[in-house]
N, C-alpha and C positions, 0 to 999 in steps of 0.2 A: 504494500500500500504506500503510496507516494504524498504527501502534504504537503501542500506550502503556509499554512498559519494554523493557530488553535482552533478554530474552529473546522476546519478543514479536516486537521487531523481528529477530531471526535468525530463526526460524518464518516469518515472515509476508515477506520479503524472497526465503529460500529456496523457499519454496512461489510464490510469485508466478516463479521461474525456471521450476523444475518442471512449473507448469500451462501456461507462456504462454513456451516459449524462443523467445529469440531477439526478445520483445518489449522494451519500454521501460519503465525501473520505477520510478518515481516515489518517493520515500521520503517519507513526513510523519509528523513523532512529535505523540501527540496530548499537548498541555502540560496536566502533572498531576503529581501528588507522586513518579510513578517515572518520570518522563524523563529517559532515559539520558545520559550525559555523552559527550563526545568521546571520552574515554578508552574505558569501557565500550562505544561504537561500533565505537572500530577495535579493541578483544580480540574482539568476535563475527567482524571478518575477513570481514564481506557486502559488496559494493557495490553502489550502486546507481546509477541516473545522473541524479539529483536528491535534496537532502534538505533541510530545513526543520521549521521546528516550526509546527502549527498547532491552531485550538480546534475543537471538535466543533459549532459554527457554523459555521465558516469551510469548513473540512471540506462539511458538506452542500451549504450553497451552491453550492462548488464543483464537487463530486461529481456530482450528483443527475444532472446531464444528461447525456447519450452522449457529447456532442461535446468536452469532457471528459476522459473516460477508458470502456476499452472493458470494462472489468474492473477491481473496486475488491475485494483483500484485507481483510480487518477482523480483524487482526490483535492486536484487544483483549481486554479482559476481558468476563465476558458482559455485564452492564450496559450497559455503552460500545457492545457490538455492537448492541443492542437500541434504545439510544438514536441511533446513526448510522442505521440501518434506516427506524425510524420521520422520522427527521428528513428521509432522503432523500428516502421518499415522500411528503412532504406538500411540499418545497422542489420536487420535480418535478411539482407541480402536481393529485396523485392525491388529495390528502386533501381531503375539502367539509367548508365551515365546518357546524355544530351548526345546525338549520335550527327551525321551529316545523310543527309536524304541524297537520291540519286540526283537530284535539282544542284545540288552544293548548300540547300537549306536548311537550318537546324531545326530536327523533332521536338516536340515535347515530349521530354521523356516522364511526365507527373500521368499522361492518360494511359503510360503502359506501367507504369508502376503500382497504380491503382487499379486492377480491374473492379468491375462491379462487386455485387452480394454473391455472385454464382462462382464466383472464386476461378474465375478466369487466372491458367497457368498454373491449374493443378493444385493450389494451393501452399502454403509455406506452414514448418512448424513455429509457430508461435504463440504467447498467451493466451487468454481471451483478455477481453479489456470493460473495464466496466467503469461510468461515469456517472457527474447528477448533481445536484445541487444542496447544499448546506440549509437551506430552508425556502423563505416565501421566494417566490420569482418575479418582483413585481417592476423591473428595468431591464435594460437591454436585453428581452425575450431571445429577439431574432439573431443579437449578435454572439449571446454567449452560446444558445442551442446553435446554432452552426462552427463554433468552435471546439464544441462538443461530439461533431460529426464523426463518423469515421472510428467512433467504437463498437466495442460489440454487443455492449446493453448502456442504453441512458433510462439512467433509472427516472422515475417521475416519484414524487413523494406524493399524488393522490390523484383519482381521477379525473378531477379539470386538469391541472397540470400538463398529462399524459395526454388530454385530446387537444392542448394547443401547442404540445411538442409537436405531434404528427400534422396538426395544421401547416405549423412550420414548416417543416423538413419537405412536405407533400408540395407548397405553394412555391418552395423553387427546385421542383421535380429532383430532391434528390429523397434515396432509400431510408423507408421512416421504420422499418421494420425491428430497429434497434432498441424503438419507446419501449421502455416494460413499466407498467402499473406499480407500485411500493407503497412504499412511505418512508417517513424521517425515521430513521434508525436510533433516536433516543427518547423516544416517547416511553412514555410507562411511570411507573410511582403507583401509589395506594389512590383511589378516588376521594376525592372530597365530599367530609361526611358533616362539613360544619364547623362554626366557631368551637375550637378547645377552652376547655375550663379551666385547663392547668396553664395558661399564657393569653398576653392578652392578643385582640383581634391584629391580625400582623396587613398590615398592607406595603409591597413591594414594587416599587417602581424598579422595571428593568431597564437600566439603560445603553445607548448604541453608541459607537462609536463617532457615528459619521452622520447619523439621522435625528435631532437635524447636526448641521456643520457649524450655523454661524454663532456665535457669543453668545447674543442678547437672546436666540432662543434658548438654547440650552439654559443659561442663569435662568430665563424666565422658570423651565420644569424645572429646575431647583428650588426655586424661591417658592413654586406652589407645592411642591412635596412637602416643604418644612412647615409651608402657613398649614397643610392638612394636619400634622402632624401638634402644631400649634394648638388649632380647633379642636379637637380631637385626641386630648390628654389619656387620654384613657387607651389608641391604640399605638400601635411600635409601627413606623415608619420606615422602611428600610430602603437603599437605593443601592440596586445590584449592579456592582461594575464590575465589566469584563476582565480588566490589566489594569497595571499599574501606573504611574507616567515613566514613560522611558522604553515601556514595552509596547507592539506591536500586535494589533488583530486583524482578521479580514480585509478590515478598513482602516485607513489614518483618520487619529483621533485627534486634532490640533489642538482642540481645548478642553482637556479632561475635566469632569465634574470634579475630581481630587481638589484642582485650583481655584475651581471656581467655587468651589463647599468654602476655601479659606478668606473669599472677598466675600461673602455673603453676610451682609447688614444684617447683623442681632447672632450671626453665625446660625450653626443648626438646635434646635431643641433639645433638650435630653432623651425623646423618645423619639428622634430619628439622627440615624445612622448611615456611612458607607457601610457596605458589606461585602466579601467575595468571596471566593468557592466553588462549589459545584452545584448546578441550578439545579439539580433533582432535588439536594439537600434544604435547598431555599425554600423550594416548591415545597415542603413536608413540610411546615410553618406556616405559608400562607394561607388567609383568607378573601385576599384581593390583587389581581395582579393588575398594576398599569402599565402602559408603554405607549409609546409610538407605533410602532411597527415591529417589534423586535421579535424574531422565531420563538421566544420563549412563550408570546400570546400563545401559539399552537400547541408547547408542553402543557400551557396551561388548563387548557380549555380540554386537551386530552383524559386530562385530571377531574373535571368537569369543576374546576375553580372559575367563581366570578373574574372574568378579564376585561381589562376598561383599554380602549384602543383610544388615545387620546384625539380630539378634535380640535383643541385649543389652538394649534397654529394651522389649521385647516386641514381640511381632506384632499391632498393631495400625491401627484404622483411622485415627486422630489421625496417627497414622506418617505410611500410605502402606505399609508396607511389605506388608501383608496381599495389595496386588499381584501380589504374586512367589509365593504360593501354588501349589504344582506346579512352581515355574521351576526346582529344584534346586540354589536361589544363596543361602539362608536359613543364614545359618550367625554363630557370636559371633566374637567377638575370642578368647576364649582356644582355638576352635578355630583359627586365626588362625595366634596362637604357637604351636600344635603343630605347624604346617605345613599344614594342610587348605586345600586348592584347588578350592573349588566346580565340578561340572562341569553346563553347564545341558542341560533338558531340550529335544530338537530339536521336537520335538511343542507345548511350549510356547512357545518363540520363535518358528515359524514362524503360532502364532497373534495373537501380540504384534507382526507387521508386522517381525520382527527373522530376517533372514534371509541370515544368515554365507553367503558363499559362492554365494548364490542371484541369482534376477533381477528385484534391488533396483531396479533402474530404469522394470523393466516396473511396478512398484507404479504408478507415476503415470498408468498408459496411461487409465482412465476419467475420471480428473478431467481429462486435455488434453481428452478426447472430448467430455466431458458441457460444457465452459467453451466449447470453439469450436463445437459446436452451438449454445449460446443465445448466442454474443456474432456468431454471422451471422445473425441475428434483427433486423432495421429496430428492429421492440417486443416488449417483452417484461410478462408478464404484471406483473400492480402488485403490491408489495411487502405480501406477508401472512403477517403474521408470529402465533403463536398468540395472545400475551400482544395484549389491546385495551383501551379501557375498559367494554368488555363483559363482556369474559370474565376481567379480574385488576384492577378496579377500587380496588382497594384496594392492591395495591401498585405496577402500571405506574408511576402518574403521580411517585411517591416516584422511582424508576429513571431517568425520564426527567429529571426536574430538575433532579439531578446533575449533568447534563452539557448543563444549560440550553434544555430544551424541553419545550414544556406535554404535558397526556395524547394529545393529537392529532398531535404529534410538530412543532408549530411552535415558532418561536423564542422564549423570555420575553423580556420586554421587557429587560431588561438585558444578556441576550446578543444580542437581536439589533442593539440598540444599535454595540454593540463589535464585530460582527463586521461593520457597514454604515461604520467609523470607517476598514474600510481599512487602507492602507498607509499606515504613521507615517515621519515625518521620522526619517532616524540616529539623532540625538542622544537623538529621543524614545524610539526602538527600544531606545538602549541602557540609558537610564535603566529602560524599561521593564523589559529582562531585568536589571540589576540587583538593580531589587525583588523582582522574581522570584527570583530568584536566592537573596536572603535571606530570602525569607519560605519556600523549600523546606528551608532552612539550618539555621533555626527551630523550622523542622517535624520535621523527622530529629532535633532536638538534644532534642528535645521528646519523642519516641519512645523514643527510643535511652538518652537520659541522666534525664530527670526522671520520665517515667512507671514504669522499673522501681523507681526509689527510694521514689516515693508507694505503690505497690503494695508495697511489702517492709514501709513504714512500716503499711499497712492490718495485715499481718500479724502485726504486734508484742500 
């Protein structure tokens, strides 16, 4: 299973149990600006029975062949899936070099490297490949599901989901055959049986990194989580943050609630608090969950806990929260302070793959079926993915560089360098990740601290 952030890596960990129990799960975080720390590893509470960090060289090399691994997650962002795909198939030996036609004109060699689903050229031994999404889907539909093309199950986390993947994939004639129906792979907890007697009513605001991004929002859901908390002496207040400042998730987070809790006028209450951890943990306390948009509304609701999807900076697409449209969890903070206890719609959640009290495990029964059909496959048809330099020439090859491989999906000469350099001595190892270490340090400090202040100074 391959990650590139915390959340990625719980998605992509859990789902690899889910498809393949009882297998063996390999853990590799792929090294980039959101790779997780030790810390943020053990709050997500997954294990696995190997882990390491590696590049999206090192990665294909290793990959690409069956003998290897029998099933490789790609547990990234769409880019990185796109760029592992294509890097597989040309390091398994599928892609032909750009040849000269009897004209003296160069081939494309992306349309013979990729035959279709019917596994044109016999087929090759390699994994199968399995992708999908860390929660809600509610931006760039078209552009991350086409980056996702070209594996061999994209998972959908619920029935709507699955039928505007195939929408997708169908409306620019490429092979949709790959959608499999699921769900989120960390749903579950005990259902909600009510306020506890032994603690008082707990209400959690979960918060996002990135949703919303700008100051004055984010202060504002601080400032009204504490006035709730204010009003409302009697319950515990909590505000679930993903990292730390300095650490990295999903998303960049430029101005953490950490900072913004220490300029808040009157500061916070005594009965409310930051908190972190692991959300299932959180969720076994609550009696109300708030958010914007955050995946955790779905653990919530799974749970069948009162979940308030906030309106206060509108219902929009920038949100996310436009989502939850029908869900009957749309509701402000000052409905909030009146007492108002969103109730959601069962019609709605059981479309959303969120299914309180249902049979949450049978979700997985097609993706075991459809991964152990093709993984007792000797070969499997070669890696064809929609995006080629045929058919997205002008942006593929931009995608694939990123992560250090030409438009044919081989190695640039500078990754592949470094990834033929092997295994480094200790000492080198450690200096290595030192550097590392500070030039991510750099980078966050850089996001976080200098870029809001030059952008405030644009606005003077």
């Amino acid at each position: 299973m391959l990650a590139d952030s915390d959340t990625r890596w719980k998605w992509g960990a859990l789902t690899a149990r889910r498809i393949a129990p009882g297998g063996t799960v390999d853990g590799l975080l792929l090294r980039g600006r959101a790779t997780p720390t030790p810390r943020q590893l053990a709050e997500v509470g997954v294990d696995v029975d190997s882990l390491r960090e590696t590049s999206g060289a090192a990665f294909v090399r290793e990959a690409a062949d069956r003998d290897a691994y029998d099933v490789v997650v790609l547990a990234c962002v769409g880019g990185a899936v796109q760029a592992m795909l294509h890097g597989m198939a040309h390091a398994a030996g599928v892609a032909k070099p750009r040849s000269e036609g009897a004209d003296g004109a160069g081939t494309d060699s992306a349309s013979d490297a990729h035959p279709g689903p019917d596994g044109g050229g016999g087929g090759v031994r390699r994994p199968v490949t399995v992708t999908g999404y860390v929660g809600v889907v509610y931006e760039k539909l078209a552009d991350g599901l086409l980056l996702r093309h070209g594996a061999d199950v994209v998972l959908a986390n619920s029935r709507y989901d699955a039928e505007r993947f195939r929408t997708v994939y169908e409306g620019v004639g490429a092979d949709a055959s790959a959608v499999t129906e699921g769900a989120l792979p960390f749903l579950g907890g005990s259902r909600y049986e009510g306020p506890g007697e032994q603690r008082p009513f707990t209400v959690v605001f979960a918060a996002q990194p990135s949703v919303p991004a700008g100051r004055d929002d984010r202060a504002y859901l601080l400032r009204r989580a504490a006035e709730h908390a204010r009003a409302h002496p009697g319950r515990e207040v909590l505000i679930k943050l993903r990292s730390r400042p300095g650490e990295h998730t999903t998303h960049i987070e430029e101005q953490p609630y950490q900072r913004l809790a220490d300029r808040l006028s009157g500061g916070l209450p005594p009965n409310c608090r930051l908190v972190y951890g692991h959300m299932g943990e959180v969720l076994d306390r609550t009696d109300l969950l708030v958010t914007v948009s955050s995946t955790a509304a779905l653990e919530s609701l799974h749970r069948a806990i009162p979940t308030a999807v906030l309106t206060d900076l509108g219902v929009r697409e920038v949100l996310g929260n436009h989502h939850f449209l029908g869900s009957g969890c749309l509701a402000s903070w000052d409905e909030l302070d009146a007492g108002h206890l969103p109730t959601a719609d069962p019609e709605w959640t059981a479309r959303q793959g969120v299914l309180p009290g249902g049979h949450y495990e049978r979700a997985f029964d097609r993706a075991r079926e459809r991964v152990a059909r093709l993984a007792a496959r000797d070969r499997l048809p070669a890696v064809a993915p929609y995006y080629t330099p045929r058919t997205a020439p002008g942006y593929l090859p931009g995608v694939l560089a990123r992560y250090g491989f030409d438009a044919d999906g081989a190695l640039l000469p500078g990754a592949a360098k470094a990834a033929s350099a092997g295994a480094t001595s200790g000492v080198r190892a450690a200096v290595r990740g030192a550097v590392r270490d500070a030039a991510r340090g750099a980078y966050r400090h850089g996001v976080q601290r200098v870029a809001p202040v030059i952008r405030r100074m644009g606005e003077l």
